[in-house]
C-alpha positions, -999 to 999 in steps of 0.1 A, spaced: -731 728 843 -749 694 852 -735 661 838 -767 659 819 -752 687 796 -716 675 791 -730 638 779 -755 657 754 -729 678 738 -704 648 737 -729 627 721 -737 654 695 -701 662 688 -689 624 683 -722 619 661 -710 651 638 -675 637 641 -682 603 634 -700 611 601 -677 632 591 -647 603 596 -666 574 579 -663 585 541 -628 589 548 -625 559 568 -641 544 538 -619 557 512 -591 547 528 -598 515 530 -603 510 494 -570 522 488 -580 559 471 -558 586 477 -566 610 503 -560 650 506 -576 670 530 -601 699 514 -617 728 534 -649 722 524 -651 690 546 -639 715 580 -668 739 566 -693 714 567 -683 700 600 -683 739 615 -718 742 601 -733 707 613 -722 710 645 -737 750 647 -767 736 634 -767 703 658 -763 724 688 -787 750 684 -813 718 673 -803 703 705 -810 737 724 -844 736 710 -852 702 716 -834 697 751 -847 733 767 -849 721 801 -829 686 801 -809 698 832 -843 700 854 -863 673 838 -841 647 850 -837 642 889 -812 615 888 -787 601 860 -777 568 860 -769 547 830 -801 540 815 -804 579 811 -772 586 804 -773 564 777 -807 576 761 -790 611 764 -760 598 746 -780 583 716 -800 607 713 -776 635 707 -755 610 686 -783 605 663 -789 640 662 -751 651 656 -744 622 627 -784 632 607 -774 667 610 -741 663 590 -762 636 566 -781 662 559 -760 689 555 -736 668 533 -764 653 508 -773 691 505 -741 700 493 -742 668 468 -771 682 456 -766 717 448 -726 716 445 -717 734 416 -699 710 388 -672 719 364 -681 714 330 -655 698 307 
């Protein structure tokens, strides 16, 4: 595997990973108590299935399209799969906001 690969998937994981971390970085500091639910490791399972197999799509031949990798391209690669990883999650998240099923009191 070419280094191309390993910054593209790092990017993508720490956008998923990021999104996932800033409501509860948020929450946290306004002082709301916090508990861990399993819908939030559900989401983050699916975004970064989805993110990857996007990334797969849209990347098919990084690894031979680039001849050399220095910053500049490492960077680009970085932000792109970033941006990729944290909309992915967005939009899987405001999904679930959507259609999440609300008790009735």
């Amino acid at each position: 595997m070419s280094k191309q690969f390993f910054i593209l998937l790092s990017g993508l994981w720490l956008g998923v990973f990021s999104r996932l971390m800033s409501p509860y970085l948020r929450k946290l500091y306004q002082g709301k108590k916090i508990k861990f639910d399993i819908k939030y490791l559900r989401r983050t399972i699916a975004s970064l299935i989805l993110s990857t197999i996007f990334t797969f799509v849209l990347f098919p031949r990084l690894e031979t399209s680039l001849k050399t990798l220095n910053f500049e391209t490492g960077f680009k690669i970085f932000s792109l799969a970033f941006t990729l990883g944290f909309g992915v999650n967005s939009l899987i998240m405001e999904f679930n906001q959507w259609f999440e099923k609300k008790d009735k009191l």
